[in-house]
C-alpha positions as CSV (number, residue, x, y, z in Angstrom):
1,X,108.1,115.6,90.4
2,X,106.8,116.2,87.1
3,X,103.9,118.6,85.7
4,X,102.9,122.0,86.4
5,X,100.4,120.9,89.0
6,X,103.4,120.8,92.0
7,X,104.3,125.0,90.9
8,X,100.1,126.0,90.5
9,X,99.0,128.7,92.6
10,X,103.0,129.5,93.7
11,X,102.7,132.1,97.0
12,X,103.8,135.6,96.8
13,X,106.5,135.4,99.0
14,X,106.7,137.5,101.5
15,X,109.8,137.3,104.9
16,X,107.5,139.0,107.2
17,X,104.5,137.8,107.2
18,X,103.1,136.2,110.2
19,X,102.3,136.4,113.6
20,X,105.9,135.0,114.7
21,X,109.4,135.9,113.6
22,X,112.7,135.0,112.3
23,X,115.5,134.1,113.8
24,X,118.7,131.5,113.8
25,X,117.5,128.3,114.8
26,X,119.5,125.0,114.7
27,X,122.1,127.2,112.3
28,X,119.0,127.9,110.3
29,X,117.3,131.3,109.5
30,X,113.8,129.9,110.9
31,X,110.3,131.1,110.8
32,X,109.3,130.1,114.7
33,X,106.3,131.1,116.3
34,X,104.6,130.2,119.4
35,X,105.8,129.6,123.4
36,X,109.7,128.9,123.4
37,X,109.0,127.0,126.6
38,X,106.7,124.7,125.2
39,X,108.0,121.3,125.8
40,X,105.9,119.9,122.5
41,X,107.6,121.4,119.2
42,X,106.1,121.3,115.8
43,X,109.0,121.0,112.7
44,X,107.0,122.7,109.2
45,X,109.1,121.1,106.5
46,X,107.8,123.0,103.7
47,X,107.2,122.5,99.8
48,X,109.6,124.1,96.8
49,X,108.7,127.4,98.0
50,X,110.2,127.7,101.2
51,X,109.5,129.4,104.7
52,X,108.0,132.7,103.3
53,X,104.9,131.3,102.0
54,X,102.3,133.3,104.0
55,X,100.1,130.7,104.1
56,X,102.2,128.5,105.3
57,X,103.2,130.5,107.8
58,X,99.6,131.1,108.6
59,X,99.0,127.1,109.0
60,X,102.0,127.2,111.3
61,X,100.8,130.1,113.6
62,X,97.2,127.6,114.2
63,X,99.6,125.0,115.1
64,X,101.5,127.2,117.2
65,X,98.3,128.6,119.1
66,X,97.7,125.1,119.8
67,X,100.2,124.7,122.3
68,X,103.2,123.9,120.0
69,X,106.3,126.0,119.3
70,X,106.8,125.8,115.8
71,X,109.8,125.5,113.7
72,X,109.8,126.6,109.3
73,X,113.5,126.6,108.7
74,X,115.1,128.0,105.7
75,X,116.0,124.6,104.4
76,X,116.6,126.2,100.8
77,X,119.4,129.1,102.2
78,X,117.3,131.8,100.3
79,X,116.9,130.3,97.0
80,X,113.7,128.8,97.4
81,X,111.9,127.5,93.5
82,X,110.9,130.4,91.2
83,X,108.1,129.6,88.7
84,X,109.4,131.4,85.5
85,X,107.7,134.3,84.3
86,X,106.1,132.2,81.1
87,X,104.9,129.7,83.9
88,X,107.1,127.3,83.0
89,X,109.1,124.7,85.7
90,X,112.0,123.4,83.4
91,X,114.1,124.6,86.1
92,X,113.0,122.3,88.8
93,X,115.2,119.2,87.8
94,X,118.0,121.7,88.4
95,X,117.2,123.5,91.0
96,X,116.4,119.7,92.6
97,X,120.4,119.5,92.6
98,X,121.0,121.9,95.0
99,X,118.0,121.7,97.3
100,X,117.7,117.3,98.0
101,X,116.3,116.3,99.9
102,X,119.1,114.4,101.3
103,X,120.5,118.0,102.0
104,X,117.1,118.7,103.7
105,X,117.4,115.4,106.2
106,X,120.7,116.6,107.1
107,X,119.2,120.4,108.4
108,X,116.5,118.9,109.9
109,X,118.5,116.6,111.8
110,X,119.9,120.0,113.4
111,X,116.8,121.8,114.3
112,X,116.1,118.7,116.1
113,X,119.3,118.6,117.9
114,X,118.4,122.5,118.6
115,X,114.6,121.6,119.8
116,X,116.1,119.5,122.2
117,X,118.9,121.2,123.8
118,X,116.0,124.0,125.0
119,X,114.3,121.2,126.7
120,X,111.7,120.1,124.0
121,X,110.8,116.4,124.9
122,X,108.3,115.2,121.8
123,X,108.5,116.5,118.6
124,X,106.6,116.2,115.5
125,X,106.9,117.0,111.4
126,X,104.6,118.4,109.1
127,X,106.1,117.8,105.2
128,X,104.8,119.0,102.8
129,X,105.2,118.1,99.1
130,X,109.2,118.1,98.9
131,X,109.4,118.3,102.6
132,X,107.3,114.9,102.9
133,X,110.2,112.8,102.1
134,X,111.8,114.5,105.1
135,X,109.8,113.8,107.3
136,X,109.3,110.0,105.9
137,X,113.1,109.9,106.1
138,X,113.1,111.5,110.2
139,X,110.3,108.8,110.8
140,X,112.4,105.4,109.8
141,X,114.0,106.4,113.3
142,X,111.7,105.0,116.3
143,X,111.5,108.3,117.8
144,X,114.9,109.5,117.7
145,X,114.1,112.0,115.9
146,X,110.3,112.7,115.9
147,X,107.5,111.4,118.1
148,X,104.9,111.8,115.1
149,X,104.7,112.6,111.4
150,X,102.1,114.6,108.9
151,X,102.6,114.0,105.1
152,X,100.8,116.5,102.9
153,X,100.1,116.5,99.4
154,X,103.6,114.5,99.3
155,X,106.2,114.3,96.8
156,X,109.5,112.0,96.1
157,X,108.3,109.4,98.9
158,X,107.8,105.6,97.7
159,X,105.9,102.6,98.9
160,X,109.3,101.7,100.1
161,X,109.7,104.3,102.5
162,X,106.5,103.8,103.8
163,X,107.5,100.4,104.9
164,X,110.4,101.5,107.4
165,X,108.6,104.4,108.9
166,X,108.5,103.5,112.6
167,X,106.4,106.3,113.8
168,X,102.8,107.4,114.4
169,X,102.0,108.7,110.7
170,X,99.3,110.7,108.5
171,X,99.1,111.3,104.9
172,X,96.8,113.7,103.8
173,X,96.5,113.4,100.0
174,X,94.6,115.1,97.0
175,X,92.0,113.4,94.7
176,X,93.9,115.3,91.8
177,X,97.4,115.0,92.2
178,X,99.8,113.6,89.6
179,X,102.7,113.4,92.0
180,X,101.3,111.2,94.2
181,X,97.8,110.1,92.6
182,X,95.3,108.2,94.8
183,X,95.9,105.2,93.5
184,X,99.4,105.1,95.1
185,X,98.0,106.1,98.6
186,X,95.7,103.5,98.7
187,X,99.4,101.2,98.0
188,X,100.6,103.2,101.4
189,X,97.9,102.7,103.0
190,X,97.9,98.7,102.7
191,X,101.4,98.7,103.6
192,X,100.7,101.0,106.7
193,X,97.7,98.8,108.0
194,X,100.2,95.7,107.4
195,X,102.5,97.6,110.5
196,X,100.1,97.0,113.1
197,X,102.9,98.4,115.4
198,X,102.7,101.6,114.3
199,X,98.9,104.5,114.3
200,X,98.6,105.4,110.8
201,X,95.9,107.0,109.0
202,X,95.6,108.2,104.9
203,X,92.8,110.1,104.1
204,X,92.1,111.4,100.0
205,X,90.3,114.7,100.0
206,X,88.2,115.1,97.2
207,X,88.2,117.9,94.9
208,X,91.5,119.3,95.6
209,X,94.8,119.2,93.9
210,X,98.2,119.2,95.3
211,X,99.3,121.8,97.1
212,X,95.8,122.9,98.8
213,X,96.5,123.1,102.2
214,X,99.0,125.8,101.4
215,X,98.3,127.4,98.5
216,X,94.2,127.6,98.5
217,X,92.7,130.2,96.5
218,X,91.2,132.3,99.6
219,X,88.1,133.7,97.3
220,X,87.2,130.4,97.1
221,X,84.8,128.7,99.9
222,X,85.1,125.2,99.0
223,X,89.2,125.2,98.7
224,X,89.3,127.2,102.0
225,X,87.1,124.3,103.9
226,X,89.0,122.0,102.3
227,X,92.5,123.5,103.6
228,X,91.4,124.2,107.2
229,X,89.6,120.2,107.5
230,X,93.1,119.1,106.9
231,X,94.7,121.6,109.0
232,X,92.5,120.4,112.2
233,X,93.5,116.9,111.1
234,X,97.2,118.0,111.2
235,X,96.1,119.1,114.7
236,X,94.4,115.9,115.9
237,X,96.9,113.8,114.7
238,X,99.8,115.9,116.8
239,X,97.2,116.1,119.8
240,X,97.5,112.4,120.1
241,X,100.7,111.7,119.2
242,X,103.1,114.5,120.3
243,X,102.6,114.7,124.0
């Protein structure tokens, strides 16, 4: 992940924002919100910034009002990326060390396990950025693990991956987006309508860069419209495939 597009507009952090709360979930300290009896659970793998984003949080509590209950773990253990004070991001490759994604499969793994010991019976993952590859690496299960997955603005995941995912699965990418430019989408997408076995859908939103269904500027009319189309597409896509 290169550039300082991926650290632009970083969130104010902030542990209680929200219309949920947080608790210990899957051996996690979680951001959940929604009905704990739902039986259809949302997992919010989240970007470098981790489970205090307020917006994030906000995206989640739409998703959560939509029937889901809704999982943001900690997947970072309170160390979540820190833009440096001259803007800089020559941290990142090192901070990548601690916080793989590899590590981040692993967690996930036992929020799921958690999700369905309370009697959750489909189960889908919203990635975004570094929490993309997650949920590309959850969906090379046929729904072992997830029923359905959402990839936004995505980050460390490769044609390759694409081509074992064995789930129901939506990209939503940016037309400005150095991590994963258009041009590589439109690669994902052949390979995805190639696996006629699986629903798939990738969809480029123009004038956006990544990061801007989470990290919108909020003064902004366009970037909000932009943010909340892709949100409601989110909440198609889990309509009709986590049931």
């Amino acid at each position: 992940m290169s550039g300082p597009q991926c650290c632009s507009h970083p969130p104010v952090l902030n542990p209680s924002s929200g219309s949920g709360h947080a608790e210990t979930f899957g051996g996690l300290d979680s951001y959940v919100t929604g009905s704990p009896h739902s039986k259809l659970a949302v997992l919010f793998l989240s970007d470098i910034f981790g489970f205090q984003a307020p917006k994030l949080r906000k995206f989640a509590d739409k998703v959560a009002a939509a029937g889901y209950f809704v999982v943001v773990p900690d997947f970072f253990y309170g160390d979540p990326f820190v833009v440096a004070d001259d803007g800089s991001f020559d941290r990142l490759p090192v901070w990548l060390k601690d916080h793989s994604p590899e590590k981040g499969l692993e967690d996930a793994k036992l929020v799921i396990e958690a999700l369905k010991s309370k009697g959750v019976s489909a189960i889908g993952a919203a990635g975004f950025c570094w929490g993309a590859k997650v949920a590309v690496e959850l969906g090379k299960h046929d729904h072992d693990f997830i029923h359905a997955g959402v990839l936004l603005h995505p980050a460390f995941t490769t044609v390759d991956d694409i081509k074992e995912v064995k789930v129901p699965i939506a990209v939503l990418g940016a037309e400005f987006d150095h991590i994963t430019p258009p041009e590589v989408l439109k690669q994902w997408e052949e390979v995805l309508i190639a696996k006629t076995e699986i629903k798939s859908y990738v969809k480029i939103f123009p004038e956006v860069e990544h990061g801007w269904t989470t990290r919108y500027n909020v003064e902004d009319e366009k970037s909000v419209k932009s943010a909340e189309e892709a949100h409601q597409d989110l909440l198609e896509w889990f309509s009709n495939h986590v049931k």
